[in-house]
Every structure is written in structure tokens, then in C-alpha cells.
PAVO-349584 format. One record per residue (C-alpha): residue number from 0; x negated, y, z negated; residue in one letter. Coordinates in nm, 2 decimals. Example, Ala and Ser with C-alpha at 12.3 -4.5 7.8 and 13.67 -1.06 7.14 Angstrom:
2
<rec k="0" X="-1.23" Y="-0.45" Z="-0.78" r="a"/>
<rec k="1" X="-1.37" Y="-0.11" Z="-0.71" r="s"/>
//
This chain:
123
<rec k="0" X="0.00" Y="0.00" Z="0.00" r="x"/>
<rec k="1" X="-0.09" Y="0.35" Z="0.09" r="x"/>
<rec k="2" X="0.00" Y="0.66" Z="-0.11" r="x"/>
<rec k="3" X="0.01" Y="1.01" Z="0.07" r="x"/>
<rec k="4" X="0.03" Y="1.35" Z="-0.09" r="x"/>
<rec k="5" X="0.05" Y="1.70" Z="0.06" r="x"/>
<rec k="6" X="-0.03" Y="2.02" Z="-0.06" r="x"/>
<rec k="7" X="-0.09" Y="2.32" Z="0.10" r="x"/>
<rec k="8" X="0.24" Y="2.43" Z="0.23" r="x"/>
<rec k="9" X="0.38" Y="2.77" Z="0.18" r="x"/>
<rec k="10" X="0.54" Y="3.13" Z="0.26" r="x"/>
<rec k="11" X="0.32" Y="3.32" Z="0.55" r="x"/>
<rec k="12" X="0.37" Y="3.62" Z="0.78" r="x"/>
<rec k="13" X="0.35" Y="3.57" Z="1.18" r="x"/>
<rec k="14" X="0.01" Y="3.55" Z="1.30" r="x"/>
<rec k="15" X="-0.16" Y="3.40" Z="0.93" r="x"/>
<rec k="16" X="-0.34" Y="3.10" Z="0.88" r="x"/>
<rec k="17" X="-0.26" Y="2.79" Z="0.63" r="x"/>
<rec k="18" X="-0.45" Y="2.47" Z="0.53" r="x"/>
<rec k="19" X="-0.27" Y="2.15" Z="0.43" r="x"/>
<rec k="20" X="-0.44" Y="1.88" Z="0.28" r="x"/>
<rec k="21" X="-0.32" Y="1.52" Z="0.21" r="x"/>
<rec k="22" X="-0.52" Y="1.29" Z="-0.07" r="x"/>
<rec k="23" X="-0.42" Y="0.92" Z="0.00" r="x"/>
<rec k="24" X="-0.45" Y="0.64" Z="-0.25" r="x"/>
<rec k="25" X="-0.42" Y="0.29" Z="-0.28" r="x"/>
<rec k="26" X="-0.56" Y="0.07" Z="0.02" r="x"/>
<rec k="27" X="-0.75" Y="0.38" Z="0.19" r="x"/>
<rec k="28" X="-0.99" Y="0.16" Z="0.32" r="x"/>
<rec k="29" X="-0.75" Y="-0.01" Z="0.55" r="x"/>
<rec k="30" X="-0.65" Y="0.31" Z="0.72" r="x"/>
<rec k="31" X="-0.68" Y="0.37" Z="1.05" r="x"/>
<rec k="32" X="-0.55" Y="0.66" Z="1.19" r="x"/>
<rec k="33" X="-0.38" Y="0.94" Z="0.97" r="x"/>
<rec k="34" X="-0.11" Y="1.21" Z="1.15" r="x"/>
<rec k="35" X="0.10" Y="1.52" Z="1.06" r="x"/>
<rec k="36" X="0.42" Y="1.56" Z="1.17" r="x"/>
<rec k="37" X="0.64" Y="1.81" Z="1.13" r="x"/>
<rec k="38" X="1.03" Y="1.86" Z="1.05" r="x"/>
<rec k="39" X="1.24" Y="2.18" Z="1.14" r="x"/>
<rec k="40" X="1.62" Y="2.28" Z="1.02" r="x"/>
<rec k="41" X="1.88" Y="2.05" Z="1.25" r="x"/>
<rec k="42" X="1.58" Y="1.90" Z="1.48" r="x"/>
<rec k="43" X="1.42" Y="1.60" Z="1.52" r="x"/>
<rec k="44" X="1.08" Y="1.54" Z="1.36" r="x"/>
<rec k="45" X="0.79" Y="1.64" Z="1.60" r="x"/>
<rec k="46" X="0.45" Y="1.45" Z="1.63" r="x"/>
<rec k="47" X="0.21" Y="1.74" Z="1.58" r="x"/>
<rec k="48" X="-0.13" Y="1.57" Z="1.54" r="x"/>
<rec k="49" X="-0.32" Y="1.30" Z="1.47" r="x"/>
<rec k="50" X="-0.70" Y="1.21" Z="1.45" r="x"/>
<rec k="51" X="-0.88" Y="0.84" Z="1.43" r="x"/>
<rec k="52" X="-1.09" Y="0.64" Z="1.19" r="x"/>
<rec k="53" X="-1.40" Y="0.81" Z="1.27" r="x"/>
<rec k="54" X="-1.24" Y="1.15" Z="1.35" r="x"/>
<rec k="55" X="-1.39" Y="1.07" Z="1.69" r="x"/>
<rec k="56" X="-1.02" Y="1.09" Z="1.83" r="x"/>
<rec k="57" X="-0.77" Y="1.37" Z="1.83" r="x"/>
<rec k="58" X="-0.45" Y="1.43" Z="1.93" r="x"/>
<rec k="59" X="-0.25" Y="1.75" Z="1.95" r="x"/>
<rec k="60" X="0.12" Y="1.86" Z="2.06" r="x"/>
<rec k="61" X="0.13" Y="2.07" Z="2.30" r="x"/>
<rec k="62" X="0.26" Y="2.36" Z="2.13" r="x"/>
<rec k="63" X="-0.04" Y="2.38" Z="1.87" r="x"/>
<rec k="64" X="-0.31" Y="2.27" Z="2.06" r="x"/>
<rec k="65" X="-0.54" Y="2.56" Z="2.04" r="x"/>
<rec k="66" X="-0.44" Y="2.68" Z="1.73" r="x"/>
<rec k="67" X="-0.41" Y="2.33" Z="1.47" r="x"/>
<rec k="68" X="-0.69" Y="2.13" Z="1.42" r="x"/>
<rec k="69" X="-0.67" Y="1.84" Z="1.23" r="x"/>
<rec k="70" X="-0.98" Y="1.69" Z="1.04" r="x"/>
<rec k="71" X="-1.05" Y="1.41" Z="0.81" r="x"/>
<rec k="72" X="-1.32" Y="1.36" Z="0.51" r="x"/>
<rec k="73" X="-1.33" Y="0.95" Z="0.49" r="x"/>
<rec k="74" X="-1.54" Y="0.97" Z="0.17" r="x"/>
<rec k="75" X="-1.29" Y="1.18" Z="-0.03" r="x"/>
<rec k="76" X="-1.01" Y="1.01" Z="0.15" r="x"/>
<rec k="77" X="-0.85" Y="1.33" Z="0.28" r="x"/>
<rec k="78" X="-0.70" Y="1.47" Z="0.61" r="x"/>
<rec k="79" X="-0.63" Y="1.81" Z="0.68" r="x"/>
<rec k="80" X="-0.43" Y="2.06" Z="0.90" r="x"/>
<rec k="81" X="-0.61" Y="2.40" Z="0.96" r="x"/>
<rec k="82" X="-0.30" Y="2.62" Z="1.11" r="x"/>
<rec k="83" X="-0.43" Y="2.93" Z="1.26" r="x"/>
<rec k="84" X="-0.22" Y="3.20" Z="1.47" r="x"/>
<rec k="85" X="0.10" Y="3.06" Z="1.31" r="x"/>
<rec k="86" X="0.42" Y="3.14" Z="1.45" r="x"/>
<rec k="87" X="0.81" Y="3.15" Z="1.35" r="x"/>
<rec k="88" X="0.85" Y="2.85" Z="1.56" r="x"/>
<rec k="89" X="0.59" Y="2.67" Z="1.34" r="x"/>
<rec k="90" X="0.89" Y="2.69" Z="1.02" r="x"/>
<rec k="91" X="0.90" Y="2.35" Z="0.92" r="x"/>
<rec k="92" X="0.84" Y="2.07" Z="0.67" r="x"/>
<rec k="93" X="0.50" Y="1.90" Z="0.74" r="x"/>
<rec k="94" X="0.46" Y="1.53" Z="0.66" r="x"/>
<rec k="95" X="0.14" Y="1.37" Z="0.63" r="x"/>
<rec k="96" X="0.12" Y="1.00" Z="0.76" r="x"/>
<rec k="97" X="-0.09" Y="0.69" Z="0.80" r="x"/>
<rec k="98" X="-0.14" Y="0.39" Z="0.97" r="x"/>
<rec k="99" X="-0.33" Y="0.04" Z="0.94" r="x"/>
<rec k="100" X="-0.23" Y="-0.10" Z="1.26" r="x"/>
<rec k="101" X="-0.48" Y="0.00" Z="1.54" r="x"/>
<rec k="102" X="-0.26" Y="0.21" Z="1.81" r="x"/>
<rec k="103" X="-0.34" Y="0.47" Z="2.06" r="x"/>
<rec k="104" X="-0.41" Y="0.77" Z="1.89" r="x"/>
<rec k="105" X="-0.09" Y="0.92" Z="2.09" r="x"/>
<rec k="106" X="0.14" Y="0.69" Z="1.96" r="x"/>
<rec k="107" X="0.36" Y="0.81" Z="1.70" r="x"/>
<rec k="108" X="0.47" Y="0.48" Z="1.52" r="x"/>
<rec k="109" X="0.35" Y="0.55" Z="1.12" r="x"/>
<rec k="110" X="0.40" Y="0.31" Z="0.83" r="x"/>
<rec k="111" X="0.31" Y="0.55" Z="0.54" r="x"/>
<rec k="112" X="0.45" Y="0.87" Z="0.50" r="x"/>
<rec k="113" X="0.39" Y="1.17" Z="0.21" r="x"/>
<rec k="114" X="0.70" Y="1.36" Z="0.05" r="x"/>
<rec k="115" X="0.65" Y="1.70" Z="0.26" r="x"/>
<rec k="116" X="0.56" Y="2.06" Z="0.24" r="x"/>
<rec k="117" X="0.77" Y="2.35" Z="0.37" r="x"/>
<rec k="118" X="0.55" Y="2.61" Z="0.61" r="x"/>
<rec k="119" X="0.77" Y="2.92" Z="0.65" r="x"/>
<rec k="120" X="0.60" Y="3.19" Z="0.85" r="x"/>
<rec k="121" X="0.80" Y="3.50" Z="0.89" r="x"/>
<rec k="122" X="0.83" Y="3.72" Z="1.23" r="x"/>
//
């Protein structure tokens, strides 16, 4: 069993920058790739990134590439979401998630998920 927690989440004006950070616990070691999706009032939720293993693989959405990036510290068994040039359109909750089946890194099947935290970023 893996155990994900978020943190990082909060109120921000258009155009600001936020960090999220999930700390996983349990069977880290079997972890392969770890994602961040993301869940907006009355829509579906939205793959927004992902990144491998290594780190050596990334994957964006199209509508943050350029201004997400995702990174991951193995040792301290954390993964991270730098949001830069944040927008209205990026209001959402934002779930961390991992996987221990090996998948391409695009594919958006998870089997452990974190509780969420709300991003609001006012116009």
C-alpha cells in the first residue's frame, strides 16, 4: 500500500506562482510513476502531469506545458508541481497519484491517489 499527501495548495492572484508537494508512505519503493491531476467545479478530472521512476520521463497537458513542471526527489520520497504563470482556468483541486504498474508515462490509469488541495488563482 501506498499513502499520498499533498500540501501546497492555496489562494493566489493571476499570474503568481505555487509549489505542491506530495510525501508518499508505505511501499515507496515499489513506485513507479507518480502524477498530478487536477479537478475543477462540474468537470471531469484532467491528467495534468506525470514524470517516471528516474524523472527521466515527463508528461504534460497541453494547457500547462510551459508553465508546470513536475519533479520528483526519490530519496525523500517526494513529487512536486512548480505552477508558474497561473491562470483563473488553473482553479482546481489538485490530486497527487501513483502507480506500481509500469505504463506509458501518458497513460492516465493510477491506483493511489492523495486527498486533494484546492489552487484558486483569482483574475
Amino acid at each position: 500500500q501506498v499513502q499520498l499527501v499533498e500540501s501546497g495548495g492555496g489562494l493566489v492572484q493571476a499570474g503568481d506562482s505555487l509549489r505542491l508537494s506530495c510525501a508518499a508512505s508505505g511501499s515507496t519503493f515499489s513506485i513507479y510513476d507518480a502524477g498530478w491531476f487536477r479537478q475543477a467545479p462540474g468537470k471531469a478530472r484532467e491528467f495534468v502531469a506525470a514524470i517516471s521512476r528516474t524523472g527521466g520521463t515527463t508528461y504534460y497537458v497541453d494547457s500547462v506545458k510551459g508553465r508546470f513542471t513536475i519533479s520528483r526527489d526519490l530519496a525523500k520520497n517526494t513529487v512536486a508541481l512548480q505552477m508558474n504563470s497561473l491562470k483563473p482556468e488553473d482553479t482546481a483541486v489538485y490530486y497527487c497519484a501513483a502507480r506500481i504498474q509500469f505504463r506509458p508515462i501518458s497513460n492516465s490509469a493510477y491506483s493511489y491517489w492523495g486527498q486533494g488541495t484546492q489552487v484558486i488563482v483569482s483574475a
